[in-house]
C-alpha positions as CSV (number, residue, x, y, z in Angstrom):
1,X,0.0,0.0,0.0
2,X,1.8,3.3,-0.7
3,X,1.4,5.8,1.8
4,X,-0.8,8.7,2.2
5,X,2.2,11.1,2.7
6,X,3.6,10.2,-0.2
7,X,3.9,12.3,-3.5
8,X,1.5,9.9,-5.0
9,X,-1.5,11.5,-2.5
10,X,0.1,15.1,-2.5
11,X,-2.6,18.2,-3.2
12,X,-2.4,18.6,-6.8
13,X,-1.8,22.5,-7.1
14,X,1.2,21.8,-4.5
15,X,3.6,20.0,-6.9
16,X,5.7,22.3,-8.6
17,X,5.7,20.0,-11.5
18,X,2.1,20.2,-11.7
19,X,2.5,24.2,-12.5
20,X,5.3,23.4,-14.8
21,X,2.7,21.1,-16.5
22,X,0.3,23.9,-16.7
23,X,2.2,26.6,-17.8
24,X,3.7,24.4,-20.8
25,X,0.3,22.9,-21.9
26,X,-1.2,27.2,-21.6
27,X,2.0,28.0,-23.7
28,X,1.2,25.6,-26.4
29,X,-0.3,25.0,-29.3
30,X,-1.9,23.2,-32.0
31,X,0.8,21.7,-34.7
32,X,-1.2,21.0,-37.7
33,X,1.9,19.2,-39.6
34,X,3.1,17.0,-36.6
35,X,1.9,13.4,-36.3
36,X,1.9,11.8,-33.2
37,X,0.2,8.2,-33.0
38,X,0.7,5.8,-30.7
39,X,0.3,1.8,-31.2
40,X,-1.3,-0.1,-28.7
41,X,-2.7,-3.7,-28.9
42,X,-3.8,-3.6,-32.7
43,X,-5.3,-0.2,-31.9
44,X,-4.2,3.1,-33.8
45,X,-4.2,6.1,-31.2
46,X,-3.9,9.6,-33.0
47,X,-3.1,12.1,-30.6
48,X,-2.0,15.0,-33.1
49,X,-5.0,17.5,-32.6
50,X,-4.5,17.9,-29.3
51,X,-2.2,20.9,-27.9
52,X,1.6,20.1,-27.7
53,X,5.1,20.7,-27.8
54,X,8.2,19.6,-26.5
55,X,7.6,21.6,-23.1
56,X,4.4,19.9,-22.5
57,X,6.0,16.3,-23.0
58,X,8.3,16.5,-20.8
59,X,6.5,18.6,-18.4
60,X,4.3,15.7,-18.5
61,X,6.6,13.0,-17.9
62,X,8.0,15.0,-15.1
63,X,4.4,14.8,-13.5
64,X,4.1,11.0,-13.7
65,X,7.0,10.9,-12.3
66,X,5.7,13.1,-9.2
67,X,2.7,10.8,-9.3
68,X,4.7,7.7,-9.0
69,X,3.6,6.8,-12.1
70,X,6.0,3.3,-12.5
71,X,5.0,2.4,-8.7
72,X,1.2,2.9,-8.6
73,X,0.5,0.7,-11.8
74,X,2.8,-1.9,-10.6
75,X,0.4,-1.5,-7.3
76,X,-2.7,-1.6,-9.9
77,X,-1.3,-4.6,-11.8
78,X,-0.3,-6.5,-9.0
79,X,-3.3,-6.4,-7.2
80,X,-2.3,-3.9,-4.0
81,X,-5.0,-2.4,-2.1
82,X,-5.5,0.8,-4.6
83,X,-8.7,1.6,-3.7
84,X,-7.9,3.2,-0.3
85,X,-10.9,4.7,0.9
86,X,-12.8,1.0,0.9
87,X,-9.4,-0.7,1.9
88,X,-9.4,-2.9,-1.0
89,X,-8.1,-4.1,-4.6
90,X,-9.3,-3.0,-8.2
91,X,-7.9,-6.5,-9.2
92,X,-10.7,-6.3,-12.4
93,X,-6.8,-7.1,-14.6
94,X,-6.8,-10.2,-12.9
95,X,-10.2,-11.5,-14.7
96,X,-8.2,-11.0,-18.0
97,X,-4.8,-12.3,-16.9
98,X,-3.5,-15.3,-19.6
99,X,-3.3,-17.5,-16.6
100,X,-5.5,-15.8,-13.5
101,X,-5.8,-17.3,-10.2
102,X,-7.3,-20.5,-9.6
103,X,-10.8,-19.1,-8.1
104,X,-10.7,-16.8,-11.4
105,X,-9.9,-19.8,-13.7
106,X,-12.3,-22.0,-11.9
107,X,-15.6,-19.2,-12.5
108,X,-14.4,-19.1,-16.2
109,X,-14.3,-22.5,-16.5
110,X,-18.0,-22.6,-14.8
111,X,-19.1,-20.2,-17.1
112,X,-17.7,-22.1,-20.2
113,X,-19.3,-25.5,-19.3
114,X,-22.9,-23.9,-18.9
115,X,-22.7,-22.4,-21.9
116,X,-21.5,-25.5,-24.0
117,X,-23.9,-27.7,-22.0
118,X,-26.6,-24.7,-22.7
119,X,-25.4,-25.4,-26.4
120,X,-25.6,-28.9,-26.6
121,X,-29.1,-29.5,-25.4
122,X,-30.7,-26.9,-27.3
123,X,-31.6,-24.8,-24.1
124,X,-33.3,-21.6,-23.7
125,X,-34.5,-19.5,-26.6
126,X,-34.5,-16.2,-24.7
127,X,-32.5,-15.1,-22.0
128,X,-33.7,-11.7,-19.6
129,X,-30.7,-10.4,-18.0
130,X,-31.6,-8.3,-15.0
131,X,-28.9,-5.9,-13.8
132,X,-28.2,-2.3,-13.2
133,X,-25.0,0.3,-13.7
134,X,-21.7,-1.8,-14.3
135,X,-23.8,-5.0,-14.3
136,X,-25.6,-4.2,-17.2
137,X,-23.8,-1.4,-20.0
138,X,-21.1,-3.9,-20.2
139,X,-23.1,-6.6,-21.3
140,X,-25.1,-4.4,-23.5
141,X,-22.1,-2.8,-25.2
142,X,-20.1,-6.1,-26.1
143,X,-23.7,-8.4,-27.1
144,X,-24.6,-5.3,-29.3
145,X,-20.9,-4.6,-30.6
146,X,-20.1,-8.1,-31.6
147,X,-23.9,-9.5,-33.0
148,X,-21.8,-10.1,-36.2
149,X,-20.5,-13.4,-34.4
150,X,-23.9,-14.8,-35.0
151,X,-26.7,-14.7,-32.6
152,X,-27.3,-18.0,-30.4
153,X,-30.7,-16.4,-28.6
154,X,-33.0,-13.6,-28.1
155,X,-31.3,-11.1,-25.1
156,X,-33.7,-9.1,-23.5
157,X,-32.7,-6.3,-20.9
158,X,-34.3,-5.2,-17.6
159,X,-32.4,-2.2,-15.7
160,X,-34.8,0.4,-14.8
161,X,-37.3,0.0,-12.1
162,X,-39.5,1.6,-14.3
163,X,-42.3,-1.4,-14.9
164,X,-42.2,-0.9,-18.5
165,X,-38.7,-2.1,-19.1
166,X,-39.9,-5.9,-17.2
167,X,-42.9,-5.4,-19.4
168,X,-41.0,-5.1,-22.5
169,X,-38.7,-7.5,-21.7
170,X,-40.9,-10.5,-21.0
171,X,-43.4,-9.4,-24.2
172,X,-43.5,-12.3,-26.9
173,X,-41.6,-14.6,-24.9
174,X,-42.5,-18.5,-23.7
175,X,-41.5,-18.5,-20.1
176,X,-40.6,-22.6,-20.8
177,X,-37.7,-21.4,-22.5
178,X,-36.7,-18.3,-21.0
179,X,-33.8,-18.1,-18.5
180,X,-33.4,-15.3,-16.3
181,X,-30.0,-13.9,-15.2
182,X,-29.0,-11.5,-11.9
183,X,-26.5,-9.7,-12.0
184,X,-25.5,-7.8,-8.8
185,X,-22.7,-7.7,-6.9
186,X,-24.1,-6.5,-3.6
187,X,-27.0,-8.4,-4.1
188,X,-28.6,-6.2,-2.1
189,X,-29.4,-3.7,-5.2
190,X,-33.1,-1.9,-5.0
191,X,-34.1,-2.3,-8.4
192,X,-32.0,-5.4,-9.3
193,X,-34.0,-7.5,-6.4
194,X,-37.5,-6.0,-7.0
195,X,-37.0,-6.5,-10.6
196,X,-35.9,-10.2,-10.4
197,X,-38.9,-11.1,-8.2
198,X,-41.5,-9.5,-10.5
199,X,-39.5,-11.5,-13.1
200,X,-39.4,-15.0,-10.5
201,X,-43.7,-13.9,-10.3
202,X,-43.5,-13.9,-14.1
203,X,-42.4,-17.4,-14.7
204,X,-44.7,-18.5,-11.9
205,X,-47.8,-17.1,-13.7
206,X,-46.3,-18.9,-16.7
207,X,-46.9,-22.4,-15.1
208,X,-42.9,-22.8,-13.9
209,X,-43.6,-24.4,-10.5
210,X,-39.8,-24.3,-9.5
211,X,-38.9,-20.8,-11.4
212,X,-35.6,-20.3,-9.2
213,X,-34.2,-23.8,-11.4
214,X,-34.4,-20.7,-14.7
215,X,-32.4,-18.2,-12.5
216,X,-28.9,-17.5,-13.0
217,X,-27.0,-15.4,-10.2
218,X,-24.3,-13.2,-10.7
219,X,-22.4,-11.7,-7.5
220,X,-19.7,-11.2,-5.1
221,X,-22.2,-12.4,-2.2
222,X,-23.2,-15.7,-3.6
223,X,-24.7,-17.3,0.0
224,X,-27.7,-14.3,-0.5
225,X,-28.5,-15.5,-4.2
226,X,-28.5,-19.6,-2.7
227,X,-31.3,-18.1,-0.2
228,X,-33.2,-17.1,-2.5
229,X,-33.2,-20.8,-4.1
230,X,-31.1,-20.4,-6.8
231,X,-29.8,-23.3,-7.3
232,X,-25.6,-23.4,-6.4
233,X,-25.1,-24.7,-10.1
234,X,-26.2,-21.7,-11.0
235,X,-24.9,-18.9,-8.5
236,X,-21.3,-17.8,-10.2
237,X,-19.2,-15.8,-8.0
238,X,-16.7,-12.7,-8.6
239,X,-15.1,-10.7,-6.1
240,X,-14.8,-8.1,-3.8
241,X,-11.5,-6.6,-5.3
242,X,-13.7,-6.0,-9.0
243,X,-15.5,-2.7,-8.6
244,X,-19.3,-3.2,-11.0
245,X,-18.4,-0.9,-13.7
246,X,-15.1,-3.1,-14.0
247,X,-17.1,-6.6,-13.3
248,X,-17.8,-7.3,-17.9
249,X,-14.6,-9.4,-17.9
250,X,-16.0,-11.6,-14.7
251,X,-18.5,-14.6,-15.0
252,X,-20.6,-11.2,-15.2
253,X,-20.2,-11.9,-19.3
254,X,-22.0,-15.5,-19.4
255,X,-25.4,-13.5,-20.8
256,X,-23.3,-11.9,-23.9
257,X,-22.0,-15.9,-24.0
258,X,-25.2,-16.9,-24.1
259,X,-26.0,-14.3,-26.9
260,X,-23.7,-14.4,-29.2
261,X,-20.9,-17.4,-28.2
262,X,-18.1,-18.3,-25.3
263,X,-15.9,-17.1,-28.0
264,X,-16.6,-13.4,-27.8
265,X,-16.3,-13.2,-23.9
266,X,-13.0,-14.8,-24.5
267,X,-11.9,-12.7,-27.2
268,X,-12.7,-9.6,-25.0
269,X,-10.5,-10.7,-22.4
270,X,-7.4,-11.6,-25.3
271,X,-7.9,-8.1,-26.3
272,X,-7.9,-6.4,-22.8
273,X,-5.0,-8.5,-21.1
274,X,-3.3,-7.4,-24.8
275,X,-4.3,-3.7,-23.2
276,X,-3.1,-4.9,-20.0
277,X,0.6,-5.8,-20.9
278,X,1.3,-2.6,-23.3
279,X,0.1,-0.7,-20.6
280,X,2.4,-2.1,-18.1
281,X,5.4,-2.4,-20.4
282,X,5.5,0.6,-22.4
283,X,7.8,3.7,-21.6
284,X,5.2,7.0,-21.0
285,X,5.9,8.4,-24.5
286,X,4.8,5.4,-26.1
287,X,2.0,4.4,-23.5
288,X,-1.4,4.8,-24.8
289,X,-3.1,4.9,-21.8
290,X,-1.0,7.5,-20.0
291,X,-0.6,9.6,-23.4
292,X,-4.9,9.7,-23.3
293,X,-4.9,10.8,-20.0
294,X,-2.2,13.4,-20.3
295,X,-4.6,15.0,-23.3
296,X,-7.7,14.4,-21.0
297,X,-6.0,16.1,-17.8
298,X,-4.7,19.2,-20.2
299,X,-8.2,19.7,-21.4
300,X,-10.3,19.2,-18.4
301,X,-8.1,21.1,-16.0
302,X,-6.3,23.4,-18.3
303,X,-8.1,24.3,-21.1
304,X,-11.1,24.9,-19.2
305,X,-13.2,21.8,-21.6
306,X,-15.8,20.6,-19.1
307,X,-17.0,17.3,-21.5
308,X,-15.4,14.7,-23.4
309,X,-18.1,13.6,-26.3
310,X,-17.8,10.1,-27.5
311,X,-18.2,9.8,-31.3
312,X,-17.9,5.8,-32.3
313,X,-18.6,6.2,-36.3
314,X,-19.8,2.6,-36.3
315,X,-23.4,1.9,-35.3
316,X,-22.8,-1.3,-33.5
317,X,-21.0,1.1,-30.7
318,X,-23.9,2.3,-29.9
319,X,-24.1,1.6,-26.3
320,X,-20.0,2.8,-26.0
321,X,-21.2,6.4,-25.2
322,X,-23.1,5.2,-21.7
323,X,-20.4,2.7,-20.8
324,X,-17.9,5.5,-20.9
325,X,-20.0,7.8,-19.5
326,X,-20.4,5.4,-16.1
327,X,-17.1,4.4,-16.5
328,X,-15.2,7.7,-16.7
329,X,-17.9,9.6,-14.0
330,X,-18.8,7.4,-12.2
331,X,-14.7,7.1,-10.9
332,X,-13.5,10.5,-11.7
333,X,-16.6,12.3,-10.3
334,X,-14.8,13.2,-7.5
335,X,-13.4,16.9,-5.8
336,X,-11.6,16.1,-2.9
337,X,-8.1,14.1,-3.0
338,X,-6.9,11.0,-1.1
339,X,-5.5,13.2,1.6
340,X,-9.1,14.6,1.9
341,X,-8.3,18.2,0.5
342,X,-10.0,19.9,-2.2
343,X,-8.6,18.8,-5.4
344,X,-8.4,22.5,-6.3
345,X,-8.7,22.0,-10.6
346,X,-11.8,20.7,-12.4
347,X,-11.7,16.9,-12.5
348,X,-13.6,14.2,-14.1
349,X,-15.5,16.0,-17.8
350,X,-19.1,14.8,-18.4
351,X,-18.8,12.6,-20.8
352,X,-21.6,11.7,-23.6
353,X,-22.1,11.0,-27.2
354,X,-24.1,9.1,-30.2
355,X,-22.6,7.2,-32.8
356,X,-21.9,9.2,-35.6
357,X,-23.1,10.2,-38.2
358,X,-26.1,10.6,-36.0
359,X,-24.0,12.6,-33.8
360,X,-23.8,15.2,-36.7
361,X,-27.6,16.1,-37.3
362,X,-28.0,16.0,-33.5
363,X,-25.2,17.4,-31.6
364,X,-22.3,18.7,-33.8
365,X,-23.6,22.2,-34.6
366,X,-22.6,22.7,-30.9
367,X,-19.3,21.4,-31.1
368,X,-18.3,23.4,-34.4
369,X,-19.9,26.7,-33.2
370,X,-20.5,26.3,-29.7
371,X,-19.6,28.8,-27.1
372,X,-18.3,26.1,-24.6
373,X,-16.9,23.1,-26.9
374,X,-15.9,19.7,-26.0
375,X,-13.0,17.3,-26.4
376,X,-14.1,14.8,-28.6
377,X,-13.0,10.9,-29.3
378,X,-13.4,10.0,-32.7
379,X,-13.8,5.9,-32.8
380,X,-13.3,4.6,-36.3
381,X,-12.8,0.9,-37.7
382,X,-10.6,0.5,-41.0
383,X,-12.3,-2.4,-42.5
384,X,-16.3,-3.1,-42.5
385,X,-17.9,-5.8,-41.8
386,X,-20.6,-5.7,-44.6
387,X,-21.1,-5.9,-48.3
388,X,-21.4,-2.0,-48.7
389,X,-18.1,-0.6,-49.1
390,X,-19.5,2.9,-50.4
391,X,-21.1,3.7,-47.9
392,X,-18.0,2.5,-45.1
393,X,-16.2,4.7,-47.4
394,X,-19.1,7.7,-46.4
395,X,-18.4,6.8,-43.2
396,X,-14.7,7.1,-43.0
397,X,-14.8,10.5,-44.7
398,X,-17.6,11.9,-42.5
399,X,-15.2,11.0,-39.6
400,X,-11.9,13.0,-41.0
401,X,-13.9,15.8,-42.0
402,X,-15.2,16.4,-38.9
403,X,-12.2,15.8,-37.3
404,X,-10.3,18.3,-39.4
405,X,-13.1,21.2,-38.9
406,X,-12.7,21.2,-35.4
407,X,-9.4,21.2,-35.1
408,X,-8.4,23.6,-38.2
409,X,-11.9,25.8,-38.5
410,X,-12.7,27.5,-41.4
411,X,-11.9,31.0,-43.1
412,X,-14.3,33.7,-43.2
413,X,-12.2,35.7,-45.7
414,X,-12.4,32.1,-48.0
415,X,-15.5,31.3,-47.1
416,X,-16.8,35.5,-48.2
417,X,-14.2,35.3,-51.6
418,X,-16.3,32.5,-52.4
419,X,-19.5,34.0,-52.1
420,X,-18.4,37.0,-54.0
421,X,-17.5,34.9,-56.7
422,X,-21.1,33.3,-57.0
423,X,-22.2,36.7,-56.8
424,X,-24.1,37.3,-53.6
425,X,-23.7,41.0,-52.9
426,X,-20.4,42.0,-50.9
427,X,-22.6,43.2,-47.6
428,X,-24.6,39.7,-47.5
429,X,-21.7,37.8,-48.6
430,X,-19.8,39.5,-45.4
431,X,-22.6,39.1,-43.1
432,X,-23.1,35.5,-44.3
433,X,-19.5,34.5,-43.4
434,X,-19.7,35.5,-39.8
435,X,-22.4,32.9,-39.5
436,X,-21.0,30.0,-41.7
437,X,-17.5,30.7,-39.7
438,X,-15.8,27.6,-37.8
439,X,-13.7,28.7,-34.9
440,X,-11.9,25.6,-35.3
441,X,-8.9,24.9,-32.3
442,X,-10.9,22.8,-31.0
443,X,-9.0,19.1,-29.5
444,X,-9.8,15.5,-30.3
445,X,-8.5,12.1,-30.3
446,X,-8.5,9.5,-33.6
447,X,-8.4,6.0,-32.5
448,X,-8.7,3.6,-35.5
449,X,-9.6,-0.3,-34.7
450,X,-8.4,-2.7,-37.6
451,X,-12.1,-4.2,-37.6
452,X,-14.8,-4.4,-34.6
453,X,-13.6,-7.8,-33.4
454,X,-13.8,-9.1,-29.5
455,X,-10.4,-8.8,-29.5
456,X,-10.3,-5.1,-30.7
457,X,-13.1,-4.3,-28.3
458,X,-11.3,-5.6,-25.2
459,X,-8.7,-3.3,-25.8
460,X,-10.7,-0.3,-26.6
461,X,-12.5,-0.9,-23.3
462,X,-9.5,-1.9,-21.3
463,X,-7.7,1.8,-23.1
464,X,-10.1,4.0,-20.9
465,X,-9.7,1.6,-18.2
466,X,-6.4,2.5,-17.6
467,X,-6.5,5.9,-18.9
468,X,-9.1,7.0,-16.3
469,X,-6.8,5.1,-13.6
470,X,-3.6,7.6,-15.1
471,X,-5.9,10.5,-14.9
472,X,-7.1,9.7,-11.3
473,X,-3.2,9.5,-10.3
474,X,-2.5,12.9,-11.5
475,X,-5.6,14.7,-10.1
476,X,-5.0,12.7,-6.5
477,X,-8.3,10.7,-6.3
478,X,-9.6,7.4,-6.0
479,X,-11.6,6.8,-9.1
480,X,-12.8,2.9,-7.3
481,X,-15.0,4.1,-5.3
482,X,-18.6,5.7,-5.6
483,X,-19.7,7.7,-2.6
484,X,-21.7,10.0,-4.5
485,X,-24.4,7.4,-5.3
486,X,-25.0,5.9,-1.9
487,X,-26.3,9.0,-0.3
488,X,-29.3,9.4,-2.9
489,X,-29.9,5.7,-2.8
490,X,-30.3,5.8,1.6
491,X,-32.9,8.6,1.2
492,X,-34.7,7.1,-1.6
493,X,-35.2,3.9,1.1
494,X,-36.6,6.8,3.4
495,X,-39.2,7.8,0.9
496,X,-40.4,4.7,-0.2
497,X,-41.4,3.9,3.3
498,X,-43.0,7.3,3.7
499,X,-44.9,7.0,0.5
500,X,-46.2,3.1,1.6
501,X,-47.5,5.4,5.2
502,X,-44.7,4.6,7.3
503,X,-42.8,7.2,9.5
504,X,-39.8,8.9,8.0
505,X,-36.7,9.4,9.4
506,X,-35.3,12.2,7.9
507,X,-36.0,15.9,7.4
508,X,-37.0,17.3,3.7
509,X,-36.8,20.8,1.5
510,X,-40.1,22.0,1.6
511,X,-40.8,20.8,-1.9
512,X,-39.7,17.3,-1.5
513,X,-42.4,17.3,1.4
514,X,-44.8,18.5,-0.6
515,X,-44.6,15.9,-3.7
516,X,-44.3,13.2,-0.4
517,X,-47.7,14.4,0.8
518,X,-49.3,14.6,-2.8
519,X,-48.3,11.6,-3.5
520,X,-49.6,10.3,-0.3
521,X,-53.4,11.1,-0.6
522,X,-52.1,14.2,2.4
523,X,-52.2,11.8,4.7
């Protein structure tokens, strides 16, 4: 464990190099005719429209080294209690490791057999998996991502407490051949439990006279899931040390198995532990990871950019943008360091995003001419997978282009000459231009994935895994833990008893009292 006192757990704004860092990335600019790209696990990582110069990188390897870069990944890798505030591991590396532990080899070896024995008989045409936050985008992401593998069954979702999301689920489906699957690693989760027993009531209603032998359990508390009468077959187990939004590469993947084949889950994990071992190997000039989060720190806490926006320009990322956007908030939501001080610079961007070209009739006139702008990471794949090479071609050149307007803008003057020229009259042309003008200056990221395999996938995922841990280092906060949700979560538990007629045991704004006692008949 390294200590608190260390440099490592220093107040950002105290460490000289952190000013050094500061000043270089304020002093620089954008260099429109330098390439920087970094390779990392088959991926392609573009980092030239970001700010640079030769100050800024080695002010920035300067900081990492204040950080204790080499030390604290080593402590990440190896398992060390990182997470400080809960005392415990973020060991999720492990659960992709080319030869993990025995009780990680065992739950993937579990999860392999009841899959192939699934196959074999011909079990289960639908499967409902129930799940919430990092239990559920992962599996959503890498089921939708990789459908090209070849669908095995139908894979329905149920998240929200909302009753319409169980509704839609269970719609159409034969509760003979439906298997339900938990996810939660608590097992204690609101609207995971309330949702699996409206799902259990389901295949009651459906004649299933032992419904918990079509339940599947997921969690880090596996005696809770056997009293509910799951059966211990079917109760898989991860760990303590692997925070939810870091559980996909856990027996928390059998449902995308299930889906769409063993062999995606395991391709995931190739590609990640690929991630993994250039992230732990390469020196911080070549490290894509570090590299990312050196952009993402310069922008968020520099450059004043207060969101990162996810632009995948393949439509089968369409669930990336929300996996991120847990991923990256839920762990660098935070403004008070390890030490307990104010962190005393903006940390952790909202993050958010569509896949483009969606993303350009919806959100892009903001970016282009917005006041505020955002960082944005452009996702591309080289190659298709489908007949229609025109129109991956489209794709392609809708991504560069507006990749190269932000960053490089456009000319009134050109934009008015050629106005002039078509002969609009000199004092529209001029007024025109101001309007059709692109700032431009604006920073992104280009990473290019050979094709959207499981194995490219992994890495992308396991890539803001580890950037997000680099950017956590330098701001000084622990991006494994989640305080910020519990507190709403406690006083939801409050209300709901107050709404049922029982006595509350907190105080409320006098608007929150008001909706209570609506909502409650005035009684």
């Amino acid at each position: 464990m390294l200590p608190l006192d260390s440099a490592t757990h220093a107040t950002l704004s105290q460490l000289p190099e952190w000013q050094a860092f500061r000043l270089a990335v304020q002093n620089a600019s954008f260099c429109t005719d330098e390439l920087r790209l970094v390779e990392a696990a088959g991926l392609t990582i573009d980092l030239s429209a970001h700010v640079s110069s030769p100050a800024t990188r080695d002010a920035a390897a300067r900081l990492l080294s204040a950080r204790n870069f080499d030390e604290a990944r080593k402590a990440l890798l190896a398992g060390e209690h990182v997470n400080k505030t809960e005392d415990r591991a973020a060991w999720h590396t492990m659960l992709r490791a080319p030869e993990p532990i025995d009780a990680v080899a065992r739950q993937h070896e579990r999860v392999r057999e009841f899959v192939q024995q699934a196959d074999t008989q011909g079990k289960w045409k639908a499967v409902i998996h129930i799940g919430i936050g990092g239990s559920d985008w992962g599996v959503r992401l890498a089921t939708d991502a990789c459908s090209g593998s070849g669908a095995r069954r139908t894979l329905k979702f149920v998240a929200n407490i909302d009753g319409h999301a169980l509704e839609d689920a269970i719609s159409g489906l034969d509760t003979q051949d439906t298997l339900i699957v938990v996810t939660s690693k608590s097992f204690t989760t609101t609207e995971t439990l309330a949702n699996l027993r409206r799902a259990v009531e389901w295949l009651t209603q459906g004649g299933i006279e032992r419904p918990y032998e079509q339940v599947v359990a997921i969690t880090a508390r596996p005696e809770a899931a056997r009293a509910l009468g799951i059966p211990d077959r079917q109760v898989f187990e991860f760990w303590d040390w692997v925070g939810g939004r870091y559980s996909l590469w856990s027996a928390v993947g059998l449902p995308i198995a299930m889906a769409v084949g063993i062999n995606v889950i395991e391709g995931i994990r190739e590609g990640a532990a690929a991630m993994d071992a250039h992230f732990a190997q390469a020196p911080v000039a070549e490290n894509a990871p570090a590299q990312l989060a050196l952009a993402g720190v310069a922008n968020r806490s520099v450059l004043g950019y207060g969101s990162l926006s996810i632009a995948a320009y393949d439509a089968r990322l369409q669930f990336l943008a929300p996996y991120l956007q847990q991923l990256d908030m839920e762990s660098l939501g935070k403004s008070v360091d390890l030490a307990g001080n104010p962190v005393g610079v903006p940390t952790g961007p909202s993050v958010w995003g569509m896949p483009g070209t969606d993303g350009q009739h919806t959100f892009f006139q903001w970016l282009h001419q917005g006041t505020d702008g955002a960082a944005v990471d452009f996702i591309m794949c080289r190659e298709a997978d489908h007949q229609w090479t025109e129109e991956h071609a489209m794709l392609l050149a809708n991504c560069l282009a507006q990749r190269q307007t932000l960053l490089q803008g456009t000319s009134a003057d050109a934009d008015c000459a050629g106005m002039l020229a078509l002969g609009v009259a000199p004092d529209k042309a001029e007024w025109l231009s101001r309007h059709r003008k692109h700032q431009g200056g604006r920073p992104s990221t280009l990473i290019v994935l050979p094709r959207l395999t499981p194995y490219a996938l992994g890495a992308l995922l396991a890539l803001y895994e580890h950037k997000i841990f680099v950017q956590a280092l330098i701001w000084g906060i622990n991006p494994f833990d989640q305080w910020g949700v519990e507190a709403g979560k406690k006083m939801a538990s409050g209300i709901l008893q107050e709404l049922h007629g029982q006595a509350g045991n907190t105080t409320h704004d006098r608007s929150t009292q008001h909706w209570i006692s609506v909502l409650t008949g005035g009684r």
